[in-house]
C-alpha positions in Angstrom: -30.9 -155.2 -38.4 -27.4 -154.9 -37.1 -24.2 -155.5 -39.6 -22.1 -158.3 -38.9 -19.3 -155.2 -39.2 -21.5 -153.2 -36.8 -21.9 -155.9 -34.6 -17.8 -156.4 -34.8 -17.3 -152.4 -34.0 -20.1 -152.7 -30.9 -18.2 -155.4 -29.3 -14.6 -153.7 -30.1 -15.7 -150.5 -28.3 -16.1 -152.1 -24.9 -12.5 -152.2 -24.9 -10.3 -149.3 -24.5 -7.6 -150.1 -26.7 -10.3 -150.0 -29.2 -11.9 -147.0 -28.2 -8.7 -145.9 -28.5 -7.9 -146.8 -32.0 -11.0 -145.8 -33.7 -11.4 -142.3 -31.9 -15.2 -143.8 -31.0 -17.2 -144.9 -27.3 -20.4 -146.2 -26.5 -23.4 -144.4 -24.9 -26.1 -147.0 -23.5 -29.2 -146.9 -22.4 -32.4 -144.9 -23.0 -31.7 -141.8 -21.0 -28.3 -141.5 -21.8 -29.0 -142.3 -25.4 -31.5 -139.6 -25.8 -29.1 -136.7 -24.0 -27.4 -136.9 -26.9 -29.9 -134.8 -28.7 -29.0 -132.0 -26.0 -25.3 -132.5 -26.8 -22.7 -130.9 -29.2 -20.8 -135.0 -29.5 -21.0 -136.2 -32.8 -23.0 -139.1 -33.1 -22.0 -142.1 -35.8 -25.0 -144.2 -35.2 -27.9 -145.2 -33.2 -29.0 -148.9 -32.4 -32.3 -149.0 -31.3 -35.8 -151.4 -30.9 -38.7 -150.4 -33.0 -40.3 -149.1 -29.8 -37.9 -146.8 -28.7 -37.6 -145.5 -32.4 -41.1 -144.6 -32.7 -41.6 -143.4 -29.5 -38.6 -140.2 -29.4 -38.8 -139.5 -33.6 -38.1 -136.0 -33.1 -35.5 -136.1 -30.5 -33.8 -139.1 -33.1 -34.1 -137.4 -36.6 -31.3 -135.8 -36.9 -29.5 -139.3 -36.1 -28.3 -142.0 -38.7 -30.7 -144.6 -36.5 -30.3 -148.8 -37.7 -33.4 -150.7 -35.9 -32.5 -153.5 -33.9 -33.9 -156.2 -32.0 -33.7 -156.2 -27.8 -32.0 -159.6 -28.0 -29.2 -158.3 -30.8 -28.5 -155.0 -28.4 -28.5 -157.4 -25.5 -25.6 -159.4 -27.0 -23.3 -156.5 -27.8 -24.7 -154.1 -24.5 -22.1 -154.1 -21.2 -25.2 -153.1 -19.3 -28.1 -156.1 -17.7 -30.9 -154.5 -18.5 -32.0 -151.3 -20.2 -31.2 -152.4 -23.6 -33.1 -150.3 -25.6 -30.4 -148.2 -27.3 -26.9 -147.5 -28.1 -25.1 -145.2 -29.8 -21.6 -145.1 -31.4 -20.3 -141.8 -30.3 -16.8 -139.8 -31.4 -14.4 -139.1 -28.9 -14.4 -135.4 -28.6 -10.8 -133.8 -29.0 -9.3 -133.0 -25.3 -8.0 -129.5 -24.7 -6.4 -128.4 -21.6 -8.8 -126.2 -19.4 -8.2 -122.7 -18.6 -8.4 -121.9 -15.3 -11.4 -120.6 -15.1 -14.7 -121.3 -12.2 -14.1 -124.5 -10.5 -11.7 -127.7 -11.9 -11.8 -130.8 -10.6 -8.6 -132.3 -10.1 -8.6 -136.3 -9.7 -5.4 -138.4 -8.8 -5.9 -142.3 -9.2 -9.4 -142.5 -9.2 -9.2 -145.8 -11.1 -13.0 -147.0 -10.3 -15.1 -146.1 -13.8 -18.4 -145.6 -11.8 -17.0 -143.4 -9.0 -15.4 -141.4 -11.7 -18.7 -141.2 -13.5 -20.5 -140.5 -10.8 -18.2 -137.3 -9.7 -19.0 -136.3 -13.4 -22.2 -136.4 -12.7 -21.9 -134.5 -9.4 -20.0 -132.0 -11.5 -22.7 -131.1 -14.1 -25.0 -130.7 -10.8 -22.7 -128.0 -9.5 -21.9 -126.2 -13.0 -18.6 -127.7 -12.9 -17.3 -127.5 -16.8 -13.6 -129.2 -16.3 -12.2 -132.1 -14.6 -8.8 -132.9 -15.2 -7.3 -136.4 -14.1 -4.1 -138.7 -13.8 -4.1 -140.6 -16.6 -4.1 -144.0 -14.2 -7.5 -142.5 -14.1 -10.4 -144.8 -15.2 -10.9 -144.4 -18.7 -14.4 -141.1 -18.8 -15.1 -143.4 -22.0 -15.5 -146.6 -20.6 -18.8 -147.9 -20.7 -19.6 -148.8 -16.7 -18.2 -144.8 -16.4 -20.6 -143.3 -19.4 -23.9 -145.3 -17.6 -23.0 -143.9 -14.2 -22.8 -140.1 -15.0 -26.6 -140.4 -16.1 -26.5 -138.1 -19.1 -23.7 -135.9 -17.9 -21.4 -137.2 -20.1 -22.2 -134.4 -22.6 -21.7 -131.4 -20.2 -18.5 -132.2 -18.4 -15.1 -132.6 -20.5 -12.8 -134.9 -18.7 -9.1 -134.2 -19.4 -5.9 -136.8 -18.7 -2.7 -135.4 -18.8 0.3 -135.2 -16.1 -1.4 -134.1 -13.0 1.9 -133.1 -11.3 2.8 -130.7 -14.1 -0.8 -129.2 -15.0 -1.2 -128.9 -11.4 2.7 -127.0 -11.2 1.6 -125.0 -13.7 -1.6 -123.3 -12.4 -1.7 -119.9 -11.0 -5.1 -120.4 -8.8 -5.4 -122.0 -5.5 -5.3 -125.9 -5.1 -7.7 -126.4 -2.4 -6.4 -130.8 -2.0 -8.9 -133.0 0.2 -7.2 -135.0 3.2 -7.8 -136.4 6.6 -6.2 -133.3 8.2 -6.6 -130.5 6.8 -9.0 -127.0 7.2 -12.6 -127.4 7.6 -15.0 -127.3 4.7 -17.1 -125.3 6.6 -14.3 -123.0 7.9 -12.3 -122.1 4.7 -12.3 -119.4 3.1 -13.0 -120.1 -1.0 -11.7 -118.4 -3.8 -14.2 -118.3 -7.0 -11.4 -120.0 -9.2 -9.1 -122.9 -8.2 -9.1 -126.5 -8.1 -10.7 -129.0 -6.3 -8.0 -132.0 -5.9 -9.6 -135.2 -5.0 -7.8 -138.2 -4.5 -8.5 -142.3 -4.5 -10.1 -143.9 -1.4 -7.5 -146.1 -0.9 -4.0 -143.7 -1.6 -5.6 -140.5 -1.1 -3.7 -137.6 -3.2 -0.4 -139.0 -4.3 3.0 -136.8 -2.8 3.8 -136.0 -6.4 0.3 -133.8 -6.8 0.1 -133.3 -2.9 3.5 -130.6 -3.0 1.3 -128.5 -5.2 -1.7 -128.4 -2.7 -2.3 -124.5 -1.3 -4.9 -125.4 1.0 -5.4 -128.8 2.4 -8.7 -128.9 3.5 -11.2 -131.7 5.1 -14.9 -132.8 6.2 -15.0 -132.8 9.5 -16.1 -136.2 11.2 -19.2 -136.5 13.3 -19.6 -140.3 13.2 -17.8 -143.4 13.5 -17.8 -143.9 9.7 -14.5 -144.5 8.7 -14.0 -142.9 5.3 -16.1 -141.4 2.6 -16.7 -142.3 -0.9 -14.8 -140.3 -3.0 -17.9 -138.9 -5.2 -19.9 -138.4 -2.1 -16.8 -136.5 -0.2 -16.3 -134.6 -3.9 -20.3 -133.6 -3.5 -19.9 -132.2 0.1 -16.9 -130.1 -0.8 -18.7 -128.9 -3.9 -22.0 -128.1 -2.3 -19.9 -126.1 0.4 -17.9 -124.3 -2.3 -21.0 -123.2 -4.2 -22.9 -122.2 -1.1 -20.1 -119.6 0.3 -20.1 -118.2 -3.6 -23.7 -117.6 -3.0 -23.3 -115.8 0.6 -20.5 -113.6 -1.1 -22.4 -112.6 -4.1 -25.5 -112.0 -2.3 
Protein backbone atom coordinates (compact mmCIF):
# COMPACT_ATOMS: atom_id res chain seq x y z
CA UNK A 1 0.00 0.00 0.00
CA UNK A 2 1.02 3.44 -0.94
CA UNK A 3 2.15 6.13 2.02
CA UNK A 4 0.17 9.02 2.41
CA UNK A 5 3.95 10.71 2.18
CA UNK A 6 4.44 8.61 -1.00
CA UNK A 7 1.30 9.43 -2.27
CA UNK A 8 2.22 13.32 -1.51
CA UNK A 9 5.81 12.94 -3.37
CA UNK A 10 3.87 10.95 -6.62
CA UNK A 11 1.60 13.85 -7.06
CA UNK A 12 4.52 16.60 -6.38
CA UNK A 13 6.60 15.09 -9.15
CA UNK A 14 4.16 15.83 -11.97
CA UNK A 15 5.24 19.24 -11.49
CA UNK A 16 8.53 20.57 -12.47
CA UNK A 17 9.20 22.92 -9.77
CA UNK A 18 9.07 19.79 -7.79
CA UNK A 19 11.02 17.68 -9.90
CA UNK A 20 13.12 20.33 -9.50
CA UNK A 21 13.45 20.56 -5.85
CA UNK A 22 13.79 17.02 -4.94
CA UNK A 23 16.42 16.05 -7.81
CA UNK A 24 13.55 13.09 -8.64
CA UNK A 25 10.97 12.32 -12.00
CA UNK A 26 8.55 9.89 -12.80
CA UNK A 27 8.80 6.90 -15.18
CA UNK A 28 5.16 5.39 -16.02
CA UNK A 29 3.99 2.67 -17.44
CA UNK A 30 4.97 -1.00 -17.94
CA UNK A 31 7.45 -0.78 -20.64
CA UNK A 32 9.10 2.14 -19.57
CA UNK A 33 8.97 0.91 -16.02
CA UNK A 34 10.74 -2.23 -16.76
CA UNK A 35 13.70 -0.45 -19.05
CA UNK A 36 14.83 0.60 -16.10
CA UNK A 37 16.38 -2.72 -15.32
CA UNK A 38 18.55 -2.04 -18.63
CA UNK A 39 19.52 1.36 -17.26
CA UNK A 40 22.46 2.89 -15.17
CA UNK A 41 19.40 5.69 -13.44
CA UNK A 42 19.05 5.24 -9.96
CA UNK A 43 15.81 4.02 -8.99
CA UNK A 44 14.16 5.22 -5.45
CA UNK A 45 11.08 3.20 -5.67
CA UNK A 46 8.66 1.14 -7.68
CA UNK A 47 4.80 1.27 -7.43
CA UNK A 48 3.35 -1.50 -8.80
CA UNK A 49 -0.05 -4.15 -8.84
CA UNK A 50 0.39 -7.53 -7.54
CA UNK A 51 0.29 -8.77 -11.12
CA UNK A 52 2.86 -6.86 -12.62
CA UNK A 53 5.10 -7.70 -9.51
CA UNK A 54 4.82 -11.33 -9.89
CA UNK A 55 4.99 -11.43 -13.32
CA UNK A 56 8.78 -9.49 -14.05
CA UNK A 57 10.48 -10.80 -10.34
CA UNK A 58 13.72 -10.94 -11.81
CA UNK A 59 13.84 -7.96 -13.93
CA UNK A 60 12.37 -6.07 -10.31
CA UNK A 61 14.64 -7.59 -7.53
CA UNK A 62 17.08 -5.39 -7.46
CA UNK A 63 14.32 -2.56 -6.93
CA UNK A 64 12.93 -1.27 -3.43
CA UNK A 65 9.17 -2.31 -5.02
CA UNK A 66 5.76 -1.08 -2.58
CA UNK A 67 2.57 -3.11 -4.08
CA UNK A 68 -0.13 -1.06 -4.95
CA UNK A 69 -3.51 -1.18 -6.17
CA UNK A 70 -4.58 -0.17 -10.00
CA UNK A 71 -7.03 2.33 -8.62
CA UNK A 72 -4.25 4.01 -6.04
CA UNK A 73 -1.60 4.27 -9.26
CA UNK A 74 -4.54 5.55 -11.24
CA UNK A 75 -5.09 8.49 -8.84
CA UNK A 76 -1.43 9.70 -8.76
CA UNK A 77 -0.54 8.42 -12.70
CA UNK A 78 -0.52 11.49 -15.54
CA UNK A 79 -1.16 8.79 -18.02
CA UNK A 80 -5.23 7.16 -19.00
CA UNK A 81 -4.50 3.94 -19.04
CA UNK A 82 -1.49 1.68 -18.56
CA UNK A 83 -1.34 1.98 -14.85
CA UNK A 84 0.48 -0.75 -13.85
CA UNK A 85 3.64 0.85 -12.55
CA UNK A 86 5.63 3.77 -11.57
CA UNK A 87 8.76 4.51 -10.48
CA UNK A 88 10.45 7.40 -8.62
CA UNK A 89 13.57 7.92 -10.51
CA UNK A 90 16.79 10.44 -9.68
CA UNK A 91 17.59 12.96 -11.98
CA UNK A 92 20.82 12.01 -13.35
CA UNK A 93 23.59 14.85 -13.10
CA UNK A 94 23.87 16.81 -16.64
CA UNK A 95 27.34 17.27 -18.13
CA UNK A 96 28.06 19.12 -21.19
CA UNK A 97 28.67 16.68 -24.23
CA UNK A 98 31.90 16.43 -25.99
CA UNK A 99 31.70 16.69 -29.41
CA UNK A 100 31.89 13.58 -30.31
CA UNK A 101 29.40 11.32 -33.21
CA UNK A 102 26.26 13.10 -33.78
CA UNK A 103 24.46 15.93 -31.14
CA UNK A 104 21.26 16.97 -31.44
CA UNK A 105 20.90 20.50 -31.07
CA UNK A 106 17.08 21.69 -30.21
CA UNK A 107 16.07 25.48 -30.05
CA UNK A 108 12.38 26.01 -28.49
CA UNK A 109 11.06 22.81 -28.90
CA UNK A 110 8.63 23.47 -26.09
CA UNK A 111 6.08 20.39 -26.88
CA UNK A 112 7.14 17.45 -24.10
CA UNK A 113 5.96 14.65 -26.56
CA UNK A 114 7.71 15.90 -29.77
CA UNK A 115 10.75 16.27 -27.63
CA UNK A 116 10.33 12.81 -26.38
CA UNK A 117 9.68 11.42 -29.31
CA UNK A 118 13.05 12.91 -31.04
CA UNK A 119 14.67 11.16 -27.99
CA UNK A 120 13.33 8.31 -29.04
CA UNK A 121 14.39 8.76 -32.69
CA UNK A 122 17.81 9.41 -31.27
CA UNK A 123 18.38 6.09 -29.43
CA UNK A 124 17.17 4.56 -32.93
CA UNK A 125 20.02 6.25 -34.63
CA UNK A 126 22.83 5.76 -31.78
CA UNK A 127 22.51 9.24 -31.07
CA UNK A 128 24.15 9.62 -27.28
CA UNK A 129 23.58 13.63 -26.83
CA UNK A 130 21.01 16.12 -27.32
CA UNK A 131 21.58 19.42 -26.09
CA UNK A 132 18.53 22.02 -25.92
CA UNK A 133 17.46 25.70 -25.15
CA UNK A 134 16.48 25.69 -21.89
CA UNK A 135 12.70 27.07 -23.14
CA UNK A 136 12.96 23.52 -24.10
CA UNK A 137 10.19 21.24 -22.66
CA UNK A 138 11.31 19.92 -19.57
CA UNK A 139 13.22 15.67 -20.87
CA UNK A 140 11.65 14.96 -17.27
CA UNK A 141 8.28 15.79 -17.64
CA UNK A 142 6.01 13.05 -17.55
CA UNK A 143 3.95 13.33 -21.17
CA UNK A 144 7.92 13.59 -22.47
CA UNK A 145 9.31 10.31 -20.35
CA UNK A 146 6.00 8.15 -21.87
CA UNK A 147 6.66 9.32 -25.38
CA UNK A 148 10.37 8.28 -25.81
CA UNK A 149 9.20 4.60 -25.07
CA UNK A 150 12.09 3.45 -22.93
CA UNK A 151 14.67 5.69 -24.49
CA UNK A 152 14.79 7.77 -21.65
CA UNK A 153 17.68 5.73 -20.25
CA UNK A 154 19.99 5.90 -23.44
CA UNK A 155 19.85 9.48 -24.43
CA UNK A 156 21.17 12.32 -21.99
CA UNK A 157 19.28 15.46 -22.69
CA UNK A 158 21.36 18.56 -21.76
CA UNK A 159 19.77 22.45 -21.26
CA UNK A 160 22.18 25.05 -21.23
CA UNK A 161 22.63 28.35 -23.47
CA UNK A 162 22.30 27.15 -26.88
CA UNK A 163 23.89 30.29 -28.44
CA UNK A 164 27.05 29.89 -26.46
CA UNK A 165 27.48 25.88 -26.54
CA UNK A 166 26.72 26.25 -30.04
CA UNK A 167 29.60 29.37 -30.34
CA UNK A 168 31.76 27.27 -28.68
CA UNK A 169 31.90 24.06 -30.82
CA UNK A 170 34.60 23.37 -33.17
CA UNK A 171 32.51 20.81 -35.53
CA UNK A 172 30.11 21.59 -38.24
CA UNK A 173 26.46 22.83 -37.34
CA UNK A 174 24.52 21.36 -40.07
CA UNK A 175 20.90 23.80 -38.99
CA UNK A 176 17.45 22.56 -40.62
CA UNK A 177 15.47 25.32 -42.68
CA UNK A 178 13.19 25.87 -45.47
CA UNK A 179 16.07 26.89 -47.72
CA UNK A 180 18.78 25.41 -47.39
CA UNK A 181 21.15 22.24 -49.14
CA UNK A 182 19.49 19.10 -49.82
CA UNK A 183 19.57 16.24 -47.37
CA UNK A 184 20.21 14.07 -50.08
CA UNK A 185 22.90 16.36 -51.58
CA UNK A 186 25.17 17.35 -48.68
CA UNK A 187 28.06 16.22 -47.99
CA UNK A 188 28.22 14.93 -43.99
CA UNK A 189 30.92 15.12 -41.72
CA UNK A 190 31.00 12.07 -38.97
CA UNK A 191 30.88 14.67 -36.07
CA UNK A 192 28.81 17.84 -35.83
CA UNK A 193 25.45 18.82 -34.79
CA UNK A 194 22.19 18.46 -35.91
CA UNK A 195 20.22 21.87 -35.07
CA UNK A 196 16.57 21.47 -35.11
CA UNK A 197 14.31 24.03 -34.43
CA UNK A 198 10.38 24.54 -33.28
CA UNK A 199 7.56 24.14 -35.87
CA UNK A 200 6.33 27.26 -35.41
CA UNK A 201 9.79 29.74 -35.07
CA UNK A 202 12.11 27.49 -36.66
CA UNK A 203 15.86 28.04 -35.33
CA UNK A 204 15.95 31.25 -33.55
CA UNK A 205 18.72 34.18 -35.22
CA UNK A 206 20.57 33.90 -31.93
CA UNK A 207 21.53 29.93 -32.68
CA UNK A 208 20.92 30.46 -36.55
CA UNK A 209 24.55 32.87 -36.83
CA UNK A 210 26.30 29.74 -35.74
CA UNK A 211 24.77 27.39 -38.42
CA UNK A 212 27.78 26.11 -41.03
CA UNK A 213 25.49 24.38 -43.27
CA UNK A 214 21.86 25.16 -43.56
CA UNK A 215 20.50 22.30 -44.95
CA UNK A 216 16.72 21.10 -45.92
CA UNK A 217 14.14 18.13 -47.11
CA UNK A 218 13.31 18.76 -50.24
CA UNK A 219 9.44 19.01 -50.87
CA UNK A 220 7.65 16.57 -53.19
CA UNK A 221 4.06 17.23 -52.02
CA UNK A 222 1.68 19.85 -51.09
CA UNK A 223 2.29 19.20 -47.29
CA UNK A 224 3.01 22.31 -45.77
CA UNK A 225 5.50 21.61 -42.98
CA UNK A 226 6.85 18.67 -41.20
CA UNK A 227 6.76 17.63 -37.62
CA UNK A 228 9.72 18.41 -36.06
CA UNK A 229 10.54 14.60 -34.76
CA UNK A 230 9.57 13.23 -38.10
CA UNK A 231 11.90 16.05 -40.10
CA UNK A 232 14.70 15.17 -37.15
CA UNK A 233 14.16 11.28 -38.27
CA UNK A 234 14.71 11.99 -42.11
CA UNK A 235 17.77 14.04 -41.52
CA UNK A 236 19.08 11.37 -39.21
CA UNK A 237 18.32 8.40 -41.32
CA UNK A 238 20.12 10.44 -44.27
CA UNK A 239 23.14 11.22 -42.00
CA UNK A 240 23.64 7.53 -40.95
CA UNK A 241 23.16 6.20 -44.43
CA UNK A 242 26.02 8.41 -46.14
CA UNK A 243 28.29 7.16 -42.98
CA UNK A 244 27.51 3.78 -44.14
CA UNK A 245 28.36 4.44 -47.98
CA UNK A 246 31.72 6.09 -46.80
CA UNK A 247 32.76 3.32 -44.44
CA UNK A 248 31.88 0.68 -46.72
Amino acid sequence: MISKNQLKLLRALGQKKQRKAQGLFLVQGEKNVLELANSNLKTKHIFATADFLASYQDELNRFECVQATEDELTKVSTLVSNNAAIAVVEIPDSKVPKAEGVIIGLDGVSDPGNLGTIIRVADWYGIKHIVASRDCADPYNPKTISATMGSFGRVIVTQLDLPEYLEQSEVPIYGAFLQGASVHKTSFSGQGILLMGSESHGIREAAAQFVTDKITIPLFGGAESLNVAMATGIILDNMRRQQAYNEA
